[in-house]
SEPA-243946 format. One record per residue (C-alpha): residue number from 0; residue in three letters; x, y, z. Coordinates in steps of 0.001 Angstrom, whole numbers, padded with zeros to 6 digits. Example, Ala and Ser with C-alpha at 12.3 -4.5 7.8 and 13.67 -1.06 7.14 Angstrom:
<atoms>
ATOM/num/residuo/px/py/pz
ATOM/0/Ala/012300/-004500/007800
ATOM/1/Ser/013670/-001060/007140
</atoms>
This chain:
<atoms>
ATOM/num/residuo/px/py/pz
ATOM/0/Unk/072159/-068366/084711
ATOM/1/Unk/075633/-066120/084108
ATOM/2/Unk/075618/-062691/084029
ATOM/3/Unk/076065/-062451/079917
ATOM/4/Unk/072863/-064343/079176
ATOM/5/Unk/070696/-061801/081742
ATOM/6/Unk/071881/-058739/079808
ATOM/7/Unk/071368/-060339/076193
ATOM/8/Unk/067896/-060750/076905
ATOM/9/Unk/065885/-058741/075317
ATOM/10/Unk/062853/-057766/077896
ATOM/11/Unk/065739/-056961/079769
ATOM/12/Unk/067365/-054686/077574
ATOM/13/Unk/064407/-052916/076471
ATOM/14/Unk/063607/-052338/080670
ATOM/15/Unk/067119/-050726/081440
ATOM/16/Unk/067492/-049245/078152
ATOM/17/Unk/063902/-046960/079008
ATOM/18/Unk/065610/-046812/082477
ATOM/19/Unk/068368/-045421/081298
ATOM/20/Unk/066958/-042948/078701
ATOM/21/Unk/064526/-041635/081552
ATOM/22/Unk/067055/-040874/083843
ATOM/23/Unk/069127/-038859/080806
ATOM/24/Unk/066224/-036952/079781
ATOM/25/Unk/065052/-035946/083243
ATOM/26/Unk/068356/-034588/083823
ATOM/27/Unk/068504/-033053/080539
ATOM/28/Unk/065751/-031622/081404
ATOM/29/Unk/065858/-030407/085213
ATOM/30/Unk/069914/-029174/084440
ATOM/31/Unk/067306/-026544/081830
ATOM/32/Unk/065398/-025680/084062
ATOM/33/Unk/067791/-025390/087095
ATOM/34/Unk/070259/-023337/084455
ATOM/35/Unk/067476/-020900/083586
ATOM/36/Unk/066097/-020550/086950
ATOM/37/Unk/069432/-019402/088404
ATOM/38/Unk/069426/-016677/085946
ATOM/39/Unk/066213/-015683/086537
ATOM/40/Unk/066654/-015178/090636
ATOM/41/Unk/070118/-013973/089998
ATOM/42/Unk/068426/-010523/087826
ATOM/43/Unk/065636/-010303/090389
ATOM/44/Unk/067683/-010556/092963
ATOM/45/Unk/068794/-006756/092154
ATOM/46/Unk/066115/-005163/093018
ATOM/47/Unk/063961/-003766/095731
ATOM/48/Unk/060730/-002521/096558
ATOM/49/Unk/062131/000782/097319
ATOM/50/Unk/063558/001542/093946
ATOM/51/Unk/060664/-000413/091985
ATOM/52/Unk/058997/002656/090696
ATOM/53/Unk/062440/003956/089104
ATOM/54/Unk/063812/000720/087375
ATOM/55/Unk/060260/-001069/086134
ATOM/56/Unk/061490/-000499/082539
ATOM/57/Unk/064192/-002129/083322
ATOM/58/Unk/062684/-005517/084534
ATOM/59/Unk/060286/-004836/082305
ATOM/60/Unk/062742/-004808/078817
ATOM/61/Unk/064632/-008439/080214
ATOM/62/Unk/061217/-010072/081639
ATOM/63/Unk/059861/-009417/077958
ATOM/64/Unk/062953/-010570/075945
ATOM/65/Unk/063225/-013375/078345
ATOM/66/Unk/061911/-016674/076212
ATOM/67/Unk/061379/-018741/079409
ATOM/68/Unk/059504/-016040/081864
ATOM/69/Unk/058077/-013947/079344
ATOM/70/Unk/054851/-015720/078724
ATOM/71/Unk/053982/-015501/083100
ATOM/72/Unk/054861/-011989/083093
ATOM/73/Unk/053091/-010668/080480
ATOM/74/Unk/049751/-011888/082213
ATOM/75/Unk/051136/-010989/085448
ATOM/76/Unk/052070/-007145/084114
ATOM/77/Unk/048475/-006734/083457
ATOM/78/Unk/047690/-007047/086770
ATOM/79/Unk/049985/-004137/088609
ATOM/80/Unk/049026/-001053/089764
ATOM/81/Unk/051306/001633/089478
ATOM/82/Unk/051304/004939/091733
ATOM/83/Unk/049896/007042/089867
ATOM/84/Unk/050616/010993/090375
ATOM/85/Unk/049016/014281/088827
ATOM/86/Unk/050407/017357/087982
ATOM/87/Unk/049759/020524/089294
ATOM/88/Unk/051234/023943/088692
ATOM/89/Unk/051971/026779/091472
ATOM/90/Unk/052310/030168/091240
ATOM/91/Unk/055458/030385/089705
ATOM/92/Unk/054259/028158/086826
ATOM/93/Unk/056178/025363/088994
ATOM/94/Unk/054947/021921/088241
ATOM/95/Unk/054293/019690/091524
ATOM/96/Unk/053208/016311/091609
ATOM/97/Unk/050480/014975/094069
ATOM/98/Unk/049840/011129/094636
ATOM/99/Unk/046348/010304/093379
ATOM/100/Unk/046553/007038/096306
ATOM/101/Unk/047952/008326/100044
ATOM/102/Unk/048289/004413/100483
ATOM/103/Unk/049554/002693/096926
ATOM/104/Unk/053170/004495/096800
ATOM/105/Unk/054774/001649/095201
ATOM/106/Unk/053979/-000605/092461
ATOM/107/Unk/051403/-003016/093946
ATOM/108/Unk/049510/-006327/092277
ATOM/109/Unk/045699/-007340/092872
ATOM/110/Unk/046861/-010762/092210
ATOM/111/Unk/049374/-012886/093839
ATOM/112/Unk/052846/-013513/092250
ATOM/113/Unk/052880/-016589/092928
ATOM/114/Unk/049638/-017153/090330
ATOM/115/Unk/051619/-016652/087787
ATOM/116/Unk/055143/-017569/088801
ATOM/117/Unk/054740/-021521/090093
ATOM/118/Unk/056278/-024722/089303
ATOM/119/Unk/052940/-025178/086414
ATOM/120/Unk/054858/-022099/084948
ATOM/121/Unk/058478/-022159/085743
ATOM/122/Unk/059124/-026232/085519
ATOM/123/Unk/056450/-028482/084426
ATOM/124/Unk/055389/-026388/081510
ATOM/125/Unk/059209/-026486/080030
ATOM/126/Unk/059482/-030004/079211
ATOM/127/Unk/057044/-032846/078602
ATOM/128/Unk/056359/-033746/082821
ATOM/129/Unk/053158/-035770/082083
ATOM/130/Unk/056153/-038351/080060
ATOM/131/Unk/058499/-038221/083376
ATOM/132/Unk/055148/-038984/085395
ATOM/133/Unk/054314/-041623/083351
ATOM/134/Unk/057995/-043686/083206
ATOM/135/Unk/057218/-045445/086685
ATOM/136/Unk/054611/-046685/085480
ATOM/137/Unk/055497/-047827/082095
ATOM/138/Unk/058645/-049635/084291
ATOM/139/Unk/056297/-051082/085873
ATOM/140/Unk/054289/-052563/084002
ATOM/141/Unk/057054/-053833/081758
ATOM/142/Unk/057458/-056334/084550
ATOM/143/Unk/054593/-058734/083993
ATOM/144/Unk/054024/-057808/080881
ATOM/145/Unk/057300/-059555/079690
ATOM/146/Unk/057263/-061584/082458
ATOM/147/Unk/054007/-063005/080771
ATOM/148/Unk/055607/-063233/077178
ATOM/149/Unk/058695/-065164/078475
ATOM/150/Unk/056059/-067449/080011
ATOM/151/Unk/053939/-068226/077297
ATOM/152/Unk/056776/-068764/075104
ATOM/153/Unk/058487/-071124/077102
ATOM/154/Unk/055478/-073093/077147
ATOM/155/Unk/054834/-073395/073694
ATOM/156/Unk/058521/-075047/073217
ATOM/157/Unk/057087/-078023/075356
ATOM/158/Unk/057653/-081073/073917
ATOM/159/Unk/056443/-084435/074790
ATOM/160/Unk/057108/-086494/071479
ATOM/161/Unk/060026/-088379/073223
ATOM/162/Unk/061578/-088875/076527
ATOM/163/Unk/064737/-086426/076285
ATOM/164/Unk/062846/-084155/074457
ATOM/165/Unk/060881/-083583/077171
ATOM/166/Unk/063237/-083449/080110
ATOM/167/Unk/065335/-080819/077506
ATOM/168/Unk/062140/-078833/077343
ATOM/169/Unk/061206/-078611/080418
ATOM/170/Unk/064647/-077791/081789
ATOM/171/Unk/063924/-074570/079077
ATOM/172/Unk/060745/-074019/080626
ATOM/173/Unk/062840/-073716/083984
ATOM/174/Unk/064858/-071295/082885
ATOM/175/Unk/062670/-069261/080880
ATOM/176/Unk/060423/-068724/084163
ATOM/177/Unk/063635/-067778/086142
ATOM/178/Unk/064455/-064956/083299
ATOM/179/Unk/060772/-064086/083176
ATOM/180/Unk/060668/-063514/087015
ATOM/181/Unk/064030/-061455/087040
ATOM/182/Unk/062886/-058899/084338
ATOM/183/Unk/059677/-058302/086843
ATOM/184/Unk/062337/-057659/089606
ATOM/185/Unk/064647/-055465/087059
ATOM/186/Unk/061354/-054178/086107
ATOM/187/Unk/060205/-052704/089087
ATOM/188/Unk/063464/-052051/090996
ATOM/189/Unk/063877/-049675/087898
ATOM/190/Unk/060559/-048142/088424
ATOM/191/Unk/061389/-047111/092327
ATOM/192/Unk/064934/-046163/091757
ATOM/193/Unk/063839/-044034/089179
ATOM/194/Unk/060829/-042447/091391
ATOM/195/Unk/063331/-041943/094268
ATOM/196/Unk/066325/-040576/091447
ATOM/197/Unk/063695/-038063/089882
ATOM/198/Unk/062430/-036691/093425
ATOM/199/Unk/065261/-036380/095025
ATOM/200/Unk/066468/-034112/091732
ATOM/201/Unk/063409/-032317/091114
ATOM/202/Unk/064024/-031099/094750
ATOM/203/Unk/067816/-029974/094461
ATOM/204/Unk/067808/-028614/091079
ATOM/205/Unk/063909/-027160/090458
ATOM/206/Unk/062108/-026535/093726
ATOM/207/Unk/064841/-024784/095742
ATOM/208/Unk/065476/-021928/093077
ATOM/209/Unk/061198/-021889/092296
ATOM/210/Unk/060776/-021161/096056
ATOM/211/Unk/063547/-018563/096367
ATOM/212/Unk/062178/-016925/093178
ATOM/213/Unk/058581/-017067/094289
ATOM/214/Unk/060197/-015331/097633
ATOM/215/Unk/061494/-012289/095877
ATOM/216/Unk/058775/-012004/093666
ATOM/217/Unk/056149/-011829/096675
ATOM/218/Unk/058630/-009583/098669
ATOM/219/Unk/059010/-006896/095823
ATOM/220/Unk/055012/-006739/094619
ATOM/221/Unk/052806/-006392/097480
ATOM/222/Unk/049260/-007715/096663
ATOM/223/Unk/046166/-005447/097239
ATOM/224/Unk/042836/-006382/096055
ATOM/225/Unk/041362/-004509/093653
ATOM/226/Unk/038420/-003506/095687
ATOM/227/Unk/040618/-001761/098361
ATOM/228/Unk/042327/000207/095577
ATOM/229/Unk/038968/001473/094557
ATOM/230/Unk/038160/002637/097418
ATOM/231/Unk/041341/004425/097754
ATOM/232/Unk/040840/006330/094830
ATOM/233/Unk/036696/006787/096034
ATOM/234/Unk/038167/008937/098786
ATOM/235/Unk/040906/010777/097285
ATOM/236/Unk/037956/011931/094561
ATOM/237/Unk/035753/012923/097703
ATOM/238/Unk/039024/015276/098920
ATOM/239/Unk/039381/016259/095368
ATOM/240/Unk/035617/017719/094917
ATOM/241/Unk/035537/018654/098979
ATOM/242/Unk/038506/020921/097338
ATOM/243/Unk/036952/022316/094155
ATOM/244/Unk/033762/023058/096076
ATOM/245/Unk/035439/025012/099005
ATOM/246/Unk/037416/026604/095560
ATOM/247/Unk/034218/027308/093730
ATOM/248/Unk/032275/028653/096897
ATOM/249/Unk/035477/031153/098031
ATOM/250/Unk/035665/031988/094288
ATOM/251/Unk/032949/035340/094019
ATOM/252/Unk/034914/036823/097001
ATOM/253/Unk/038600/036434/095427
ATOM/254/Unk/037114/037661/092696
ATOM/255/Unk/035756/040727/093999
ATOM/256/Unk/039199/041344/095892
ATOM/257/Unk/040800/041228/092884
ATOM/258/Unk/038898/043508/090609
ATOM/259/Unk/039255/045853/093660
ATOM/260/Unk/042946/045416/093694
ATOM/261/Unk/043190/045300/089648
ATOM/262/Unk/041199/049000/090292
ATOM/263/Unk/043255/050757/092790
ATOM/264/Unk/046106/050086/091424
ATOM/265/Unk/045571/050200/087662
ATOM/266/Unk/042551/052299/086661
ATOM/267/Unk/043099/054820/089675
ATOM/268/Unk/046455/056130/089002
ATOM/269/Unk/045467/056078/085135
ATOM/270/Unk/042463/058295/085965
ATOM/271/Unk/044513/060739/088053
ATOM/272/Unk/047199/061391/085164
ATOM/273/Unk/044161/061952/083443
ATOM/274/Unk/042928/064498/085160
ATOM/275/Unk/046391/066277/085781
ATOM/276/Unk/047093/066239/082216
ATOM/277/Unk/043467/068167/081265
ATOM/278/Unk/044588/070707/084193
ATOM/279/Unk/047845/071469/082853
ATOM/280/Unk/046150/071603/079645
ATOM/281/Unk/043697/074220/081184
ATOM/282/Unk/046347/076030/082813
ATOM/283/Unk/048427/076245/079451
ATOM/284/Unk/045684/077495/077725
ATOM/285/Unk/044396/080358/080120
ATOM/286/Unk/048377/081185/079831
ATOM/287/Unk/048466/081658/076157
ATOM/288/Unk/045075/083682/076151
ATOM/289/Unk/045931/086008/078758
ATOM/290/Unk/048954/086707/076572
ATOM/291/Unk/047101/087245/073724
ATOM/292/Unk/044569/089231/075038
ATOM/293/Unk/041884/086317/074051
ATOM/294/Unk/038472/086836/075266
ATOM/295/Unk/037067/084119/073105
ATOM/296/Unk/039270/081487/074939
ATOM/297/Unk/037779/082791/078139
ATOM/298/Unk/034243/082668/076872
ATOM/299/Unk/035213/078868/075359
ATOM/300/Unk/035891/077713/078641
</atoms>
């Protein structure tokens, strides 16, 4: 059997062309995801945990504009918790901020990166895997499946009316069965190169860039569950009322002090002038009278 008559037959077309269109679209495919991954550990890449607080808007604005990590980190936003700070004025109308957490100073997750960014999320879920799963198989079982056909075919060109006829056919039958057992071989060499092409691939071009990306994600969102968060802010409330209490308790005192001090150094002085100003008064009066020879001044006063 020559070379030309193997690749004109038809089960044997139909297994390398599906060979052949496999291995284009899984590279079509895995070049996507490989292209977009790269970007997206090439912008995370840029930042650290110590500047996270500052620039959040920033990876916030391109993770949300982002068409192929959007969808993970909009679940995975809802999960942060930011350090959250209140404001409190001094005496000089000076506004201070005071962490509400002594422990949670950066921006913090109760559930691991790596929930939502993962090869389900970041590969799989980009192209249609269960079809790249399945192509082994299908290889496969083109093998005996046409390997069958070719068989029963062959047989039902049998034909015993005469002699030659006969010999002829079963010289057909001969090499029918040769073709039907080299499009199982074809068949399933194509199914293991194409198992051992897509693996080898998949590694290289998807897992590589997933697991640094899954790296830099873990490194610049620490997890903390939510429980222990809770309990952060549980004792930072018991400082906060231990505070108002000592506040409220001191309060009658400083109060006391300072009407005292509002007293002596307000009313006081006020009185005083007061009571200069009705003495000079006096004095100006018992002047004028004494002038004037005024008794009835005297007797007034």
């Amino acid at each position: 059997m020559n070379l030309v008559h193997i690749f004109t037959d038809i089960p044997i077309l139909i297994v390398l062309f599906t060979f052949l269109f496999s291995i284009i679209y899984c590279m079509k495919n895995y070049f996507f995801v490989n292209k977009n991954l790269k970007i997206f550990l090439a912008f995370i890449s840029r930042f650290k945990k110590t500047d996270l607080n500052f620039r959040f808007k920033e990876i916030d604005e391109w993770m949300s504009i982002n068409p192929y990590v959007s969808a993970p980190w909009l679940e995975f936003k809802n999960t942060l918790v930011f350090s959250e700070s209140v404001a409190l004025k001094g005496k000089n109308n000076d506004l201070t901020y005071k962490e509400v957490s002594s422990t949670v100073q950066n921006i913090q997750t109760t559930v691991d990166p790596l929930y939502f960014f993962n090869e389900e999320t970041l590969i799989t879920s980009k192209f249609n895997n269960k079809l790249l799963q399945t192509v082994p198989t299908i290889l496969t079982g083109f093998g005996p499946l046409f390997t069958f056909l070719n068989i029963a075919i062959a047989f039902g060109k049998i034909d015993f009316s005469s002699q030659e006829k006969t010999i002829a056919s079963v010289a057909g039958l001969m090499s029918s069965m040769q073709t039907a057992a080299l499009v199982s071989v074809i068949a399933v060499g194509s199914s293991l190169l194409f198992l051992m092409f897509e693996r080898i691939a998949f590694q290289f071009l998807c897992k590589k860039p997933l697991s640094a990306s899954e790296d830099i994600m873990g490194k610049l969102f620490d997890n903390i569950s939510s429980e222990k968060f809770l309990l952060e802010l549980l004792k930072e409330t018991k400082i906060q009322n231990n505070s108002i209490s000592n506040l409220i308790t001191a309060m009658p005192k400083q109060f006391q002090v300072a009407l005292n001090a509002g007293i002596a150094s307000n009313l006081v002085p006020y009185l005083e002038n007061l009571i200069f100003g009705i003495n000079q008064m006096n004095k100006s009066m018992k002047e004028v009278a004494k002038k004037s020879g005024g008794d009835d001044v005297d007797d007034l006063f």
